[in-house]
C-alpha positions as a Markdown table, in Angstrom:
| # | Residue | x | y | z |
|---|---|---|---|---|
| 1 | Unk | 1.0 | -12.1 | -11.1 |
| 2 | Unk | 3.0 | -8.6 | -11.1 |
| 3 | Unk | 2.4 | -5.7 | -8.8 |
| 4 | Unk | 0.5 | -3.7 | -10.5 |
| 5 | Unk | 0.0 | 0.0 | -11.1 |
| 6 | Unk | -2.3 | 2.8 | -9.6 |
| 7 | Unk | -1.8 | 6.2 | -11.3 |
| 8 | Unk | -2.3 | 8.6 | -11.2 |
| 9 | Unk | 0.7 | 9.2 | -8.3 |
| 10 | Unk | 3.2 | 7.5 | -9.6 |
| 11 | Unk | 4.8 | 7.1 | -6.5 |
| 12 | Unk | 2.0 | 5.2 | -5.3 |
| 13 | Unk | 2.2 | 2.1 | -7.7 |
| 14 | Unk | 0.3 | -0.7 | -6.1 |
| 15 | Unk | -0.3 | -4.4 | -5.9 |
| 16 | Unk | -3.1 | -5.0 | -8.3 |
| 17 | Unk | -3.0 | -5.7 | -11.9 |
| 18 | Unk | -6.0 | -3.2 | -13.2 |
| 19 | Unk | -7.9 | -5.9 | -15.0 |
| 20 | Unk | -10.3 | -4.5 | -17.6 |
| 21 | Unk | -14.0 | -5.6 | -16.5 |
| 22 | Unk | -16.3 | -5.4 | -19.9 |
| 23 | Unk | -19.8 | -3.5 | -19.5 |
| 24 | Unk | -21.9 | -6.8 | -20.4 |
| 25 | Unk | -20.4 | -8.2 | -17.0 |
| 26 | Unk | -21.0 | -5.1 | -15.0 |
| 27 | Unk | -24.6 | -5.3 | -16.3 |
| 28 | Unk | -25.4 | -9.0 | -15.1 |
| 29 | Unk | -23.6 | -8.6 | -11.7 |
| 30 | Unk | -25.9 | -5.2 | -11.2 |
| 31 | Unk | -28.9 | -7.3 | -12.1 |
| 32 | Unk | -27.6 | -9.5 | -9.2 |
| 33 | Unk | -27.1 | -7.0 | -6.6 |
| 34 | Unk | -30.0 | -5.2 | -7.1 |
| 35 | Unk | -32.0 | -7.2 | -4.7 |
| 36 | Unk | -30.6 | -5.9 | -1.7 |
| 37 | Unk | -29.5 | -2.4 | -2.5 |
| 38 | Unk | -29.3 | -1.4 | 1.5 |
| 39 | Unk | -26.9 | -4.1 | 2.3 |
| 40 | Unk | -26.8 | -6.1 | 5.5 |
| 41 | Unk | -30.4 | -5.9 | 7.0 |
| 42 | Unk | -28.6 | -6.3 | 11.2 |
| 43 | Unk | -26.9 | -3.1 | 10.7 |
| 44 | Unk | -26.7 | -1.2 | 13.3 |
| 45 | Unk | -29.0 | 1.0 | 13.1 |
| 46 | Unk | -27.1 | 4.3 | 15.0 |
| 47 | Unk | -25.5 | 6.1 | 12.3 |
| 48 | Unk | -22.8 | 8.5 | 12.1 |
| 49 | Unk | -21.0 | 10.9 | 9.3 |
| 50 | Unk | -17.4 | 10.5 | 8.3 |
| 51 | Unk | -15.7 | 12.4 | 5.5 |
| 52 | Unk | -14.3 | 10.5 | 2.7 |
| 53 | Unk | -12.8 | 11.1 | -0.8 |
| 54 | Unk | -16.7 | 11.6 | -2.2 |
| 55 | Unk | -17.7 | 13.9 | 0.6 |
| 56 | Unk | -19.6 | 13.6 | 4.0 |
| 57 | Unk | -21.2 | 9.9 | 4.4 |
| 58 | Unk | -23.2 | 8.1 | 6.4 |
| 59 | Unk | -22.5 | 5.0 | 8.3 |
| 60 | Unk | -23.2 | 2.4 | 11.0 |
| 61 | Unk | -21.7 | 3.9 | 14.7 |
| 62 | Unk | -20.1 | 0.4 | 15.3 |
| 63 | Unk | -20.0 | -1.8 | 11.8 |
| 64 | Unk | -20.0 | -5.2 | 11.9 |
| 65 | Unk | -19.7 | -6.9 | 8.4 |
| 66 | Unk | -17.3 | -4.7 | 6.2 |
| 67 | Unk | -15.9 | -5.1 | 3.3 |
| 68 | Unk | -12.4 | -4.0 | 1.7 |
| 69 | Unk | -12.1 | -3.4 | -1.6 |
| 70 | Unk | -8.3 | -2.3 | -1.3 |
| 71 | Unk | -5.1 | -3.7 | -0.3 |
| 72 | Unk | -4.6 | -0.5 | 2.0 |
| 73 | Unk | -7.8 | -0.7 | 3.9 |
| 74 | Unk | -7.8 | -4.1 | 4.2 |
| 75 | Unk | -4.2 | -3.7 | 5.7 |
| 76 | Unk | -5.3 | -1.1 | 8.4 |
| 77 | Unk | -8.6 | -3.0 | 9.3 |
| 78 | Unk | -6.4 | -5.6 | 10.7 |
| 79 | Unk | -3.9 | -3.6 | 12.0 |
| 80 | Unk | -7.5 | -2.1 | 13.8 |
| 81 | Unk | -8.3 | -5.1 | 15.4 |
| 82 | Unk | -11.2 | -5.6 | 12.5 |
| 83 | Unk | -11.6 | -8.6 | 10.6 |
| 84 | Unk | -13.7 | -7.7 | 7.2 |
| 85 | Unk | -16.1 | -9.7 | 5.6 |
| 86 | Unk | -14.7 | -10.0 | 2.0 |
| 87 | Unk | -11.0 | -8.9 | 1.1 |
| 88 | Unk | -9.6 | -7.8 | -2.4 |
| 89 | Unk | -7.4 | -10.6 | -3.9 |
| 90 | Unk | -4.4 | -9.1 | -3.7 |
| 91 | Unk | -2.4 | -11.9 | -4.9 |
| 92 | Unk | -0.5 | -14.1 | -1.6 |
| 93 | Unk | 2.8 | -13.0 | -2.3 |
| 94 | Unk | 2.3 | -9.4 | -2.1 |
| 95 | Unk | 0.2 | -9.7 | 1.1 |
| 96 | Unk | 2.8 | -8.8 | 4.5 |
| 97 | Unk | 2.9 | -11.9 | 6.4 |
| 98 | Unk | 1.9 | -10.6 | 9.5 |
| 99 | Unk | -1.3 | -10.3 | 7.8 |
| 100 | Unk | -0.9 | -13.2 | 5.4 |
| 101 | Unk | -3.0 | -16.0 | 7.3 |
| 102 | Unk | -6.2 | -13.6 | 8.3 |
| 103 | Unk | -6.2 | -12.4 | 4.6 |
| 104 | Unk | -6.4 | -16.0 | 3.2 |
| 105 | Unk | -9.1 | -16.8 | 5.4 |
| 106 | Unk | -11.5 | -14.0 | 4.4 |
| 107 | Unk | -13.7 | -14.5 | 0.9 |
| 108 | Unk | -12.4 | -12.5 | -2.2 |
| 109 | Unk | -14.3 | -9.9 | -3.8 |
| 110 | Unk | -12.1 | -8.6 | -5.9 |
| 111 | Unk | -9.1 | -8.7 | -8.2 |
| 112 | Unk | -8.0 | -5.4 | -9.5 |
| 113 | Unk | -11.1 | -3.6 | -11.6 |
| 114 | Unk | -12.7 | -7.4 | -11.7 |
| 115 | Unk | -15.2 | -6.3 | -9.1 |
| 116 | Unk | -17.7 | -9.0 | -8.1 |
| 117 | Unk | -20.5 | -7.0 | -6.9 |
| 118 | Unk | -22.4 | -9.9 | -6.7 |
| 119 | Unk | -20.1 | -12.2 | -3.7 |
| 120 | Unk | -20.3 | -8.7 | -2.2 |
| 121 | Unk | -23.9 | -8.5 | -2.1 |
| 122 | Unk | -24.3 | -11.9 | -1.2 |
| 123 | Unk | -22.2 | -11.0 | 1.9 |
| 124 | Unk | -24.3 | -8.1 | 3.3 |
| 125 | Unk | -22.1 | -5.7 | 4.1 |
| 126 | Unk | -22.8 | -2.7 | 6.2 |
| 127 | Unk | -20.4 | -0.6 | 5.0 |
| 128 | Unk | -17.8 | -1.2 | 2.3 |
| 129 | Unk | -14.5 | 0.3 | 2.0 |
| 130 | Unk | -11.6 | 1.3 | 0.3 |
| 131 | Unk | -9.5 | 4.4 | -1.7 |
| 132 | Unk | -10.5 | 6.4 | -4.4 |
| 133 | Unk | -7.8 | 4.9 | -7.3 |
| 134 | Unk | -9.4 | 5.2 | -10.0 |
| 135 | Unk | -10.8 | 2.0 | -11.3 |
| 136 | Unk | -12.5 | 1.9 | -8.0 |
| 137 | Unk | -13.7 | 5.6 | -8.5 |
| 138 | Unk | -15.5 | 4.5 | -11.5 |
| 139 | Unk | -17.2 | 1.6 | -9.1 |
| 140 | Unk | -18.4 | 3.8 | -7.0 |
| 141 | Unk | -21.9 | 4.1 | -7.6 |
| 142 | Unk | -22.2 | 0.4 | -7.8 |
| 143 | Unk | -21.0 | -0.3 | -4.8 |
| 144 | Unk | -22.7 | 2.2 | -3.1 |
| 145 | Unk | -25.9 | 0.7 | -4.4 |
| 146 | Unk | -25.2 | -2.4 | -2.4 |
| 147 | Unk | -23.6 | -0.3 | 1.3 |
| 148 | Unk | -22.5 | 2.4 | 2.2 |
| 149 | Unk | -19.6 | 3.2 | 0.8 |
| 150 | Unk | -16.1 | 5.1 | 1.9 |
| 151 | Unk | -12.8 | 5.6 | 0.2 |
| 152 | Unk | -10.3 | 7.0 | 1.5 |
| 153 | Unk | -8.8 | 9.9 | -1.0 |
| 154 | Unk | -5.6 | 9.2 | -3.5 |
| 155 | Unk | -3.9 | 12.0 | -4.6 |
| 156 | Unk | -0.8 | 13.7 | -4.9 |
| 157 | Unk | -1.3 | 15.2 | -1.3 |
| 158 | Unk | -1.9 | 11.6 | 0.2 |
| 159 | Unk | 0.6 | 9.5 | 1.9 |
| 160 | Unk | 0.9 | 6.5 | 3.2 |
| 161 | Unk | -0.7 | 7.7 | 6.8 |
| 162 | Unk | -3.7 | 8.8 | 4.8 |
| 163 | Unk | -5.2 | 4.6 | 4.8 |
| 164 | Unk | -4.8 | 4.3 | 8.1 |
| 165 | Unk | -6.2 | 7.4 | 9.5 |
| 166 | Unk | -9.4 | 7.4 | 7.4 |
| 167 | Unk | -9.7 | 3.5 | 8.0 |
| 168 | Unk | -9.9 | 4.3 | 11.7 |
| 169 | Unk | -12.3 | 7.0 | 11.1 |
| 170 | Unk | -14.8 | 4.5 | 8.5 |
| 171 | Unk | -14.7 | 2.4 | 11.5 |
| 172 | Unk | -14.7 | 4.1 | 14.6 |
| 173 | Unk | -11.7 | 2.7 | 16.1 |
| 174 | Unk | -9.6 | 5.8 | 17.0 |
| 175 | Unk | -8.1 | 4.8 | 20.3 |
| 176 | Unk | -6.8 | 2.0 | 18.2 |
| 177 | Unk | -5.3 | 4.6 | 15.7 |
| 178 | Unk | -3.6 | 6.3 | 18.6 |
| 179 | Unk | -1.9 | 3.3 | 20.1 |
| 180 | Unk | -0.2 | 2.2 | 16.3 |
| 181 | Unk | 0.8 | 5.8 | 16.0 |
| 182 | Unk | 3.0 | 6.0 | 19.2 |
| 183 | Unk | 4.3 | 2.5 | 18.0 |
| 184 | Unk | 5.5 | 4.2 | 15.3 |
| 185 | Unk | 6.3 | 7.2 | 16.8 |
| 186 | Unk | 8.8 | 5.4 | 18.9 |
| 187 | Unk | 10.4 | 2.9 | 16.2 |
| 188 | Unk | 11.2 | 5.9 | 14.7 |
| 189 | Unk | 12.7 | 7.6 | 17.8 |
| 190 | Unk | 14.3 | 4.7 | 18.2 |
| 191 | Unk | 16.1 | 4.3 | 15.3 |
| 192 | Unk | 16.9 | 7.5 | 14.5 |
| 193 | Unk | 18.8 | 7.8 | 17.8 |
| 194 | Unk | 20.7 | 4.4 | 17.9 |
| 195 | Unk | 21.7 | 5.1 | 14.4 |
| 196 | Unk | 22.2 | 9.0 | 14.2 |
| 197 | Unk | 26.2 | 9.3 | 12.8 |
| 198 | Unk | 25.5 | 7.0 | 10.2 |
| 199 | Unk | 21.6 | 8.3 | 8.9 |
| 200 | Unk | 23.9 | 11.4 | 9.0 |
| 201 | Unk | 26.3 | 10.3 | 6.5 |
| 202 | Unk | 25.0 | 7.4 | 4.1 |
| 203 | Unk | 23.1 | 8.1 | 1.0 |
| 204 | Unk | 20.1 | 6.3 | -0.2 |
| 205 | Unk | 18.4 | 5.4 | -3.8 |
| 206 | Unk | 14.7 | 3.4 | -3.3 |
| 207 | Unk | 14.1 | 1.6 | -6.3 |
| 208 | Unk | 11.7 | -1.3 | -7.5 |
| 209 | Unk | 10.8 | -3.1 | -10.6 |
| 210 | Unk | 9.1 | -1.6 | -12.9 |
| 211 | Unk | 6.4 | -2.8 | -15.3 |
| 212 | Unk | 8.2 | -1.3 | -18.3 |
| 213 | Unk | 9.6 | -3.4 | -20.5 |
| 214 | Unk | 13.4 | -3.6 | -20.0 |
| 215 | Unk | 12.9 | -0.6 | -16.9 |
| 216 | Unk | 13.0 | -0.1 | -13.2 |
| 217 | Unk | 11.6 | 2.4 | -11.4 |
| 218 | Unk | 13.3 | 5.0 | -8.9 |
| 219 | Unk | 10.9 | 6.6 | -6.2 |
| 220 | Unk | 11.5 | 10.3 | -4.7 |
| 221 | Unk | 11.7 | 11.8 | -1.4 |
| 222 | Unk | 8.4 | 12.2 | -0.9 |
| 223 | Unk | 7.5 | 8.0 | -1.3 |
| 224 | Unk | 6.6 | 5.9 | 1.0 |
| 225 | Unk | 9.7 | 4.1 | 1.8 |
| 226 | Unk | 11.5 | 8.4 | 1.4 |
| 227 | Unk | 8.6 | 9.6 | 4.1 |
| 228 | Unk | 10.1 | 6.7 | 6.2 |
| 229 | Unk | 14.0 | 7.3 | 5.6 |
| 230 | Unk | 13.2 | 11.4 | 6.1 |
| 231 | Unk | 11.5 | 10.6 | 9.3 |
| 232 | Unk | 14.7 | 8.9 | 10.8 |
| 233 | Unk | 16.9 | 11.7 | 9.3 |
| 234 | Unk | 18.6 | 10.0 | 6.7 |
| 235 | Unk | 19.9 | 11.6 | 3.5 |
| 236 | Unk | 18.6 | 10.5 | 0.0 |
| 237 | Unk | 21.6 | 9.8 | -3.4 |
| 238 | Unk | 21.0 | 11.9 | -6.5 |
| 239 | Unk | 18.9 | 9.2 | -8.3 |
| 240 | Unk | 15.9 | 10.0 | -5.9 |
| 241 | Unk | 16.7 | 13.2 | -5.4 |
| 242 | Unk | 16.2 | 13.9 | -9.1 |
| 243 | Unk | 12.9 | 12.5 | -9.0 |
| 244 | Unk | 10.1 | 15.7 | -9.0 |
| 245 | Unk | 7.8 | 14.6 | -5.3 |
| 246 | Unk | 5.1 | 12.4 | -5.2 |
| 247 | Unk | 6.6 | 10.9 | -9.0 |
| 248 | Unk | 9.0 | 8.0 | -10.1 |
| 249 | Unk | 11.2 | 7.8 | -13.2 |
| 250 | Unk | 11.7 | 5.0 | -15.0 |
| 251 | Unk | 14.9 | 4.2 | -16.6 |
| 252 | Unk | 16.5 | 1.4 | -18.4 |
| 253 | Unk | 18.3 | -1.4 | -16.7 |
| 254 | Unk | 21.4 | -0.6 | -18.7 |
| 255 | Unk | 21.5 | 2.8 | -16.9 |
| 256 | Unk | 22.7 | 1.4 | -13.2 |
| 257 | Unk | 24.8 | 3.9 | -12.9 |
| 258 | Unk | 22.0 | 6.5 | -12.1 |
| 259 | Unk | 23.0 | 4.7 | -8.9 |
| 260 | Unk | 26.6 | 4.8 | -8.4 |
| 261 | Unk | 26.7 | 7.3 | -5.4 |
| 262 | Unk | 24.3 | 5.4 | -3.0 |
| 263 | Unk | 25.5 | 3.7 | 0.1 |
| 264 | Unk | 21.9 | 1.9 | 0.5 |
| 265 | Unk | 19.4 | 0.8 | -2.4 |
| 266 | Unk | 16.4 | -0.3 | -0.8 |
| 267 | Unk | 14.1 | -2.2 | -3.0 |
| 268 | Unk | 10.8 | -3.9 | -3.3 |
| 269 | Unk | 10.1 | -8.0 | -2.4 |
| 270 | Unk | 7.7 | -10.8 | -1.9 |
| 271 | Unk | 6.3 | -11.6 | 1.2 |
| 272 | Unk | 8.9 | -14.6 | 1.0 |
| 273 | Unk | 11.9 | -11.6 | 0.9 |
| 274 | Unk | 12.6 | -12.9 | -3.1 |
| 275 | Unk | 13.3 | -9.9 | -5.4 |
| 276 | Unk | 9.8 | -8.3 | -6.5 |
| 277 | Unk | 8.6 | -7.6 | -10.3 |
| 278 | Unk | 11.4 | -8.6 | -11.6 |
| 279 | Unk | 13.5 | -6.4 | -10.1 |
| 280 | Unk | 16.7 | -9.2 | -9.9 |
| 281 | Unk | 17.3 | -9.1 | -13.5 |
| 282 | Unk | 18.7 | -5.5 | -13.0 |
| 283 | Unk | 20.5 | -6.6 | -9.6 |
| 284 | Unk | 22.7 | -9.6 | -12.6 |
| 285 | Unk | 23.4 | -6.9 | -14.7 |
| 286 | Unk | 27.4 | -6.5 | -14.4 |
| 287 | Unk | 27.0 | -2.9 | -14.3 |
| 288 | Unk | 25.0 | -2.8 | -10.8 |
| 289 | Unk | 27.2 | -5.3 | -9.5 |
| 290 | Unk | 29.9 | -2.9 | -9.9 |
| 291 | Unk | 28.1 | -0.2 | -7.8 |
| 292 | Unk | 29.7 | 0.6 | -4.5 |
| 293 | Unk | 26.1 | -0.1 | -2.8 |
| 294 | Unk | 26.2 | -3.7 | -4.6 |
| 295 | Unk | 29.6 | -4.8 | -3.9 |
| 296 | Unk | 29.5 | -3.8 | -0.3 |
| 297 | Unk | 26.2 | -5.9 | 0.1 |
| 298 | Unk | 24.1 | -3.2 | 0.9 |
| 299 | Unk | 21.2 | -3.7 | -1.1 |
| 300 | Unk | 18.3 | -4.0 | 1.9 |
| 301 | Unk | 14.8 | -5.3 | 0.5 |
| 302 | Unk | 12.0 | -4.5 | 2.3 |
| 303 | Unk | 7.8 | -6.2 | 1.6 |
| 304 | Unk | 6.6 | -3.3 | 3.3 |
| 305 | Unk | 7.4 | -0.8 | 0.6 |
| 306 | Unk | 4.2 | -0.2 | 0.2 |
| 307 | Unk | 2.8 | 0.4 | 3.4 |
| 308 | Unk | -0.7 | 0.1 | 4.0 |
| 309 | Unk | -0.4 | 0.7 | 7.3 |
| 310 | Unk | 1.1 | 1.5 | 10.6 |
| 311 | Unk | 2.3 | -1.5 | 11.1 |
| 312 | Unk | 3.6 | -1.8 | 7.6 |
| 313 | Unk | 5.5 | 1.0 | 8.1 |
| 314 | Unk | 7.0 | -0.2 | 11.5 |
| 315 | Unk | 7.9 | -2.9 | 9.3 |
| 316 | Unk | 10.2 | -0.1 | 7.6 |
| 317 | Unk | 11.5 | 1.2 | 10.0 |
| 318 | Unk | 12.6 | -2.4 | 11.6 |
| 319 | Unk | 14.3 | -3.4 | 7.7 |
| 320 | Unk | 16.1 | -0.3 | 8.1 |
| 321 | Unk | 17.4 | -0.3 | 11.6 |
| 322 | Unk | 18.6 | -3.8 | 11.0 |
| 323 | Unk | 20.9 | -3.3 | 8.0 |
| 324 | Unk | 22.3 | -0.1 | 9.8 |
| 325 | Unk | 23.0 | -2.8 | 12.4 |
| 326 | Unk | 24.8 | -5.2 | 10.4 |
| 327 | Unk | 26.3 | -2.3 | 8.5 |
| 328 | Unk | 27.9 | -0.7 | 11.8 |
């Protein structure tokens, strides 16, 4: 299984393979769910209104049997101290291993756009959530036929503290939002002061495989992994720089050279911390292993790339300090 790809912000590709599910199939698991279109009958009954990506909904006060329908969500429930009901199946090896054991043990409701509205009904969700990529846009009204139902918006305004915060918000939990902030408030002041002189003077390119034939992908700035590295200070090489914010530009593998002025390539990987989507056949290419960044070892992978959370982004933060560490 490959990471997959959730456009329309490019720089937001994802974990999922978008699997097309037919309209027969939608039918029949409707006909399912239509049985219990209120969801869980013990929900709480106190309700309160929370903005989301569809507008102002309502939910339970305190829920207590939700369901993630997104990597991203699902990552920031946990990180909340909330253990949903039924998870997307994300695939194992692109789940962060801190949250690798709680995700296994929670039923799967979904693999990309093959949404089993059915196995959600059947676990009687009080509220359901997730972010509005569009395959799960286009679910919408199915789901929220079964519970109430709250993405979180995906746009080219959106960044990674966008899951989190409106996670937090789905589920009432914003003491528990405050506390991962200032975690990752202070990994970044930390960092960022222990490593000043050389954030001031090395160069990065953020890269990761792409799902073009033959291609790999270069993020900008404004990425994930960028938001990160311009949080501690750092300074970006002219391969991300040329990339227009909130995009990525996909070259060929023969054209390594796009990174020849980069001190640091930080790239995608499996939870294990193997090369991810194929990403290693451009790192056996003789050309990249000519790039100053290659032959000085400085290629730093990171599984938190694509942060679903605060603590996935702590996880950044942590990758980074460590190779300016063994770099110093």
């Amino acid at each position: 299984m490959t990471r997959p790809v959730d456009r329309p912000r490019a720089s937001r590709i994802r974990r999922r393979i978008l699997a097309v599910t037919t309209g027969a199939a939608i039918a029949a698991l409707l006909a399912a769910c239509a049985a219990s279109p209120s969801g869980a009958e013990d929900a709480t009954a106190a309700t309160r209104t929370v903005a989301t990506a569809m507008g102002k909904v309502a939910v339970p006060e305190h829920p207590l049997r939700v369901v993630s329908v997104h990597s991203w969500t699902t990552e920031s429930l946990f990180d909340l101290g909330v253990t949903p009901v039924g998870v997307e199946d994300s695939g194992a090896q692109y789940v962060p291993s801190r949250y690798l054991a709680r995700w296994k043990a929670v039923p799967k409701v979904t693999s990309g756009a093959d949404i089993d509205f059915e196995k959600i009904a059947s676990l009687k969700p009080d509220l359901i959530v997730g972010a509005d990529v569009p395959y799960l846009h286009k679910a919408y009204a199915k789901l929220e036929a079964i519970a109430p139902t709250v993405f979180a918006p995906f746009t080219d305004a959106t960044t990674w503290q966008t899951y989190p915060t409106y996670t937090a918000s789905f589920v009432n939990r914003a003491p528990e939002l405050k506390s991962l902030k200032a975690k990752y408030d202070s990994a970044i002041a930390s960092v960022r002061d222990e490593y000043a002189d050389q954030l001031s003077t090395l160069k990065w390119d953020i890269i990761q495989g792409g799902f073009d034939n033959g291609n790999y992908w270069i993020y900008s700035t404004t990425s994930d992994v960028g938001n990160v590295l311009t949080k501690l200070g750092a300074h970006f090489a002219r391969a991300t720089t040329d990339v227009k914010p909130g995009g990525t530009n996909s070259v060929s593998y023969e054209q390594a050279d796009l990174l020849s002025d980069a001190d640091n390539i930080i790239y995608y990987t499996n939870n294990d911390g193997s090369p991810a989507n194929n990403i290693d056949k451009l790192f056996a290419l003789p050309t990249f292993t000519k790039l100053p960044g290659a032959q000085k070892g400085h290629l730093i992978g990171t599984a938190d790339f694509l942060p679903g959370s605060y603590s996935d982004a702590i996880g950044i933060v942590d990758t980074i300090g460590d190779a300016l560490k063994a770099e110093h």
